[in-house]
N, C-alpha and C positions, 0 to 999 in steps of 0.2 A: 458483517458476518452474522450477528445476532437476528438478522430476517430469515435467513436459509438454514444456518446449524443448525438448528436441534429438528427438521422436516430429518432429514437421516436416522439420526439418534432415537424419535419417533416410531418410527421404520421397526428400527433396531429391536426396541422394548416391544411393541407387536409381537415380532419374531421369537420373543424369547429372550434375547440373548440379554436385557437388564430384567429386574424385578418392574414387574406390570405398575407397578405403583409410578414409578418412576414420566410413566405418559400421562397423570394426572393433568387432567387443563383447568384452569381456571373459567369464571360463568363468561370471559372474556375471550377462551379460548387459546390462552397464552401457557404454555407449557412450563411453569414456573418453575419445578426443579433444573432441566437444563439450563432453563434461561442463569437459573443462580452457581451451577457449577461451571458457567464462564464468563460470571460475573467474579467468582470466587478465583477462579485461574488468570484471569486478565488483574485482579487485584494484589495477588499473590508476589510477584516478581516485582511490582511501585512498594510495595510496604516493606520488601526486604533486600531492594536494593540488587536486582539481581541482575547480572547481564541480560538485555535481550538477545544479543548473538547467540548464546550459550540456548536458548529457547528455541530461538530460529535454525537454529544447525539441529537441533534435536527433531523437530517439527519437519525439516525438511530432509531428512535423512531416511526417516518413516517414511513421508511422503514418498521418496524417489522410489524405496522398495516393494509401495504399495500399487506404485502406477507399473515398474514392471510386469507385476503379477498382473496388474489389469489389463495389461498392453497384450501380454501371452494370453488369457483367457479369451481374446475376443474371439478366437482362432475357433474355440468351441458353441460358435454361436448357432453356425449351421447344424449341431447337431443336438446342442440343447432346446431351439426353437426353429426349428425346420422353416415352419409355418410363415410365421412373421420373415423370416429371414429370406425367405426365398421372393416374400411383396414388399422388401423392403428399399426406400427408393435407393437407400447407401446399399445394395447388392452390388455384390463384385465376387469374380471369381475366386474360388479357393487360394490360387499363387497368390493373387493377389490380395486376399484376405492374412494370408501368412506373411509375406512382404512388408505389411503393413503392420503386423504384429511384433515381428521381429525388430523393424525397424523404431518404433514404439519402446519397447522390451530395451535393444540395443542404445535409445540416445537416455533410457533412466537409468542405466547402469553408466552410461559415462558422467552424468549429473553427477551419481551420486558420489563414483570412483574421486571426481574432481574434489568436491568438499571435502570427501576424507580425506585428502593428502594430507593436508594441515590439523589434524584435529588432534587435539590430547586424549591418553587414554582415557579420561574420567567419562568425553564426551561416547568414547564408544561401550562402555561400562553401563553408561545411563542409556543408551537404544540396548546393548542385550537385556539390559532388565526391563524395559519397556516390551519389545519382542519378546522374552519370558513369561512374563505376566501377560500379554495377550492370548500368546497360547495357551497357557495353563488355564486360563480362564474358559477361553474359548471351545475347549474339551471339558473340562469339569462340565459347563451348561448342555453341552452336546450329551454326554455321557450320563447327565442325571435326566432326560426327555425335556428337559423346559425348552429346545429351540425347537419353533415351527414355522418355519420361514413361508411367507407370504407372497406369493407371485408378485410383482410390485415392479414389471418395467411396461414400457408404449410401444406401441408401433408405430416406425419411423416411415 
């Protein structure tokens, strides 16, 4: 995990959306804040004994909600990048672009419906204040101009 996380997070801070300080590299080129706040979160839960289910259900709960939304956004690809989309070698027809979204969209809502059957209210307490605080955050930075998001995907 520590090779790939913090390329996003990277991403992220470009964008705006952390304080610039935060993509500091070292002469090594190693992103050392990230690197230490999952160094600090991976230590956190062994020093105080914490369940990792209770982490994992959290972790994947976000998750499931997040691939949703991503599963439904693909839908808008033909018309946020025409271009790329139309040479791209994954082109498929709109049905089939939606079909494929839905279906996407349709198996992270049953993931996620499945985990919560069993969860205690605390676990659902700790995703709305999780999903709380992202938004809240995520408007504050939007609302004060620090986000300037960076074109940053390939053609496939």
């Amino acid at each position: 995990t520590l090779s790939w996380v913090t390329k996003p997070l990277l991403q992220a801070t470009v964008d705006g959306w952390f304080p610039a300080s935060w993509a500091k590299l070292t002469k090594w080129k190693t992103p050392i804040f990230w690197l230490t706040v999952f160094y600090v979160m991976g230590m956190i839960p062994i020093l105080l004994n914490v369940d990792l289910g209770f982490i994992t259900t959290l972790a994947l709960i976000i998750g499931y909600v997040f691939g949703a939304v991503l599963s439904l956004s693909i839908v808008n690809m033909p018309k946020a990048i025409p271009e790329i989309w139309a040479n791209s070698k994954l082109h498929c027809s709109n049905g089939m672009l939606w079909a494929v979204g839905l279906l996407g969209a349709l198996s992270q809502v049953a993931q996620f419906l499945i985990l919560s059957l069993n969860q205690e209210a605390w676990v659902w307490w700790g995703n709305l204040g999780l999903f709380t605080f992202a938004f809240l955050y995520s408007w504050i930075r939007i609302k004060m101009g620090k986000v300037n998001m960076e074109v940053s995907y390939e053609a496939a």
